[in-house]
C-alpha positions in Angstrom: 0.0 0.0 0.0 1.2 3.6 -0.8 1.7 5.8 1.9 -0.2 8.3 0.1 -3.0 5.9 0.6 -2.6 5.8 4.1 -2.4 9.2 4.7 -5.7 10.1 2.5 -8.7 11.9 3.7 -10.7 9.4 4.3 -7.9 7.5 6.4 -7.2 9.9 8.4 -11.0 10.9 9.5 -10.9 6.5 10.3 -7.4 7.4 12.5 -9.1 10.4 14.2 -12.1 8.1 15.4 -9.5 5.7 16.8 -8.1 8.5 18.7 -11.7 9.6 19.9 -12.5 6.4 21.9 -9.5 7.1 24.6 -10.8 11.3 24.3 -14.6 9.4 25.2 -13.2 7.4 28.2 -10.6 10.8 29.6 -13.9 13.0 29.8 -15.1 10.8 32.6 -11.3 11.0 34.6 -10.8 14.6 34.2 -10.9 15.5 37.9 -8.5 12.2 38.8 -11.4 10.5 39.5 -14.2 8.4 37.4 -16.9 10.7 37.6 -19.7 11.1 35.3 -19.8 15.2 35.8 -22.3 17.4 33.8 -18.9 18.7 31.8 -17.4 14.8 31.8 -20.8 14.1 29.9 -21.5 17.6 27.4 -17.2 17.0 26.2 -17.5 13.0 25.7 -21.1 13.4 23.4 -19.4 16.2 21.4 -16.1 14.2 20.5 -18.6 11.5 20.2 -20.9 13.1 17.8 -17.7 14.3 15.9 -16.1 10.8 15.8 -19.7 9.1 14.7 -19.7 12.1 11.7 -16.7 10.9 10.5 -18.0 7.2 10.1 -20.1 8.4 7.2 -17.9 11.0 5.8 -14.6 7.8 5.4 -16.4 5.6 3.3 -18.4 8.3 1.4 -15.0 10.0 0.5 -12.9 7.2 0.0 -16.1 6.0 -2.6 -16.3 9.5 -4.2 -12.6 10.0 -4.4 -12.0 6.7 -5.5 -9.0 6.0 -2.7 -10.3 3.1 -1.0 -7.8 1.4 0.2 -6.9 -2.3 2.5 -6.2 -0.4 5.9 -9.4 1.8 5.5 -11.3 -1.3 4.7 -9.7 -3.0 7.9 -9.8 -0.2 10.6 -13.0 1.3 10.0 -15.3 -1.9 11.1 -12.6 -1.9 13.6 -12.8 2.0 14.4 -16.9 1.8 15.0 -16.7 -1.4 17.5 -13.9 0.4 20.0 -16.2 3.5 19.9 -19.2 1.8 20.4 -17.9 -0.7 22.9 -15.9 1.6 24.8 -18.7 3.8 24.9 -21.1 1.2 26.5 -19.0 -0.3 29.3 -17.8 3.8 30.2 -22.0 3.7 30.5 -22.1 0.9 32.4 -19.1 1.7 34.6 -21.0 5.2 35.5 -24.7 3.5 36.0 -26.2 5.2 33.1 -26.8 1.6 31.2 -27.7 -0.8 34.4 -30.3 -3.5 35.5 -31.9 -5.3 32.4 -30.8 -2.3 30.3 -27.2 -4.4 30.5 -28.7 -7.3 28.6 -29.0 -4.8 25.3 -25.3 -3.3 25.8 -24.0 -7.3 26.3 -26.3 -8.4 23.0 -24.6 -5.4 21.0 -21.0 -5.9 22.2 -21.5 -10.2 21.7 -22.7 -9.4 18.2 -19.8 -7.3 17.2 -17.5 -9.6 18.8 -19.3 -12.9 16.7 -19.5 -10.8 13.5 -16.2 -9.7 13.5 -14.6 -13.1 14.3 -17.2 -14.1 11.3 -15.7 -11.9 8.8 -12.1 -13.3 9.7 -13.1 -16.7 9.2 -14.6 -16.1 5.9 -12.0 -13.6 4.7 -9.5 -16.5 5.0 -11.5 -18.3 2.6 -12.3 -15.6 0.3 -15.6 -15.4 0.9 -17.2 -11.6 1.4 -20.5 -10.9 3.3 -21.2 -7.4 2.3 -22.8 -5.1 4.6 -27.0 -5.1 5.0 -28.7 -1.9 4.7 -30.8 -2.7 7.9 -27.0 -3.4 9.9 -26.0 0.2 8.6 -29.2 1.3 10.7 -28.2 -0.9 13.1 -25.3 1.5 13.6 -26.9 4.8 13.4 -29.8 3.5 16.2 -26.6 2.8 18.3 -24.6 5.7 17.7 -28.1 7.9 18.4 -28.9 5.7 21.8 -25.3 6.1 23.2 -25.3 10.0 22.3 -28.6 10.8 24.1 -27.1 8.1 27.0 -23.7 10.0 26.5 -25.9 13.4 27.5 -27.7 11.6 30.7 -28.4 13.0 33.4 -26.7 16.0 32.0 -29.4 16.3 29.6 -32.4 15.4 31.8 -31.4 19.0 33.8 -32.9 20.6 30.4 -35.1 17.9 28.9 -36.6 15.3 30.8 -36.4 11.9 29.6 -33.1 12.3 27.6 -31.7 9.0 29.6 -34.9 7.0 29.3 -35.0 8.2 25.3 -31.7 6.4 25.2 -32.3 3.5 27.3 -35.1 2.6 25.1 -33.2 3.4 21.5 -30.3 0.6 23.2 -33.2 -1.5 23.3 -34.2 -1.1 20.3 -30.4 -1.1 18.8 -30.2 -4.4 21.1 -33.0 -6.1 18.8 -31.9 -4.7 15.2 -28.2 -5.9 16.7 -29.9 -9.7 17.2 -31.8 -9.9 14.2 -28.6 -8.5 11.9 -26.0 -10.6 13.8 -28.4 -13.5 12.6 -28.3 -12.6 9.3 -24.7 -12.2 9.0 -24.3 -16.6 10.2 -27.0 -17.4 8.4 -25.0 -15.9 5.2 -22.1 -17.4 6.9 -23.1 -20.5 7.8 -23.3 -21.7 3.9 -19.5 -21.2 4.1 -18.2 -23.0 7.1 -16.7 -26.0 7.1 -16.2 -28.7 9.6 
């Protein structure tokens, strides 16, 4: 691979949400401390927003531009499961995702995990499972639910029912996540061999 390739637009938006997931998890240490303050909250949903932006803006200018490349194909899947993931258990460490509201943040993170070990299995045998509309809404209910959870009890100061908004998106997320991550083995499945 060129280095030009590396270093293209669209690469570097993918590298920049890489380097948003630690920026996610600092907010909530600022004060030495894991703390979940109003500021923690309003800084983590902004460089979250920002880093979710750039999920559509890689692959639409990498297409447009024509500079796709192998590393952008590998890191961005990779870039949108270390947001997402390291987003949810930062919720779950804080209390904003907790009771049976875990059971949707465990479904998403065991689907990624599954899918992604999918992918590497059929890669190896040169087999390509392309990407479902209905997953690509898959990520944008997640990316939506962990923003408005992101916000909290931050947000609930100004509107009420931000939290319970997002609790119920993850739900949602959580059931889109189950149907597409059966999808993806069923395609799968056609493919594996004993």
């Amino acid at each position: 691979m060129s280095s030009s390739r590396a270093y293209s637009l669209p690469n570097i938006l993918t590298y920049a949400r890489i380097i948003a997931v630690p920026l996610v998890v600092l907010c909530f240490f600022i004060e030495g401390q894991f703390r979940g303050t109003d500021f923690a909250r309003w800084t983590a949903l902004f460089i979250f927003i920002a880093a979710s932006v750039t999920d559509f803006f890689d692959g639409y200018l990498a297409r447009a531009w024509q500079q796709t490349s192998t590393i952008g194909r590998m890191l961005d899947p990779i870039a949108d499961k270390l947001l997402v993931a390291a987003s949810l258990l930062l919720l779950a460490a804080d209390g904003t995702i907790a009771g049976w509201s875990l059971w949707a943040a465990i479904v998403i993170l065991c689907r990624e995990i599954l899918v992604s070990g999918l992918r590497e299995y059929l890669a190896e045998l040169k087999v390509s499972v392309p990407v479902t509309r209905l997953a690509k809404w898959k990520t944008a209910i997640q990316m939506v639910a962990i923003g408005f959870l992101l916000a909290g009890p931050a947000a609930d100061r100004i509107v009420d029912h931000t939290t319970s908004t997002g609790i119920a998106l993850l739900w949602l997320s959580g059931i889109v996540t189950l149907y597409t991550g059966y999808d993806y083995f069923r395609a799968g499945l056609r493919h594996i061999e004993d």
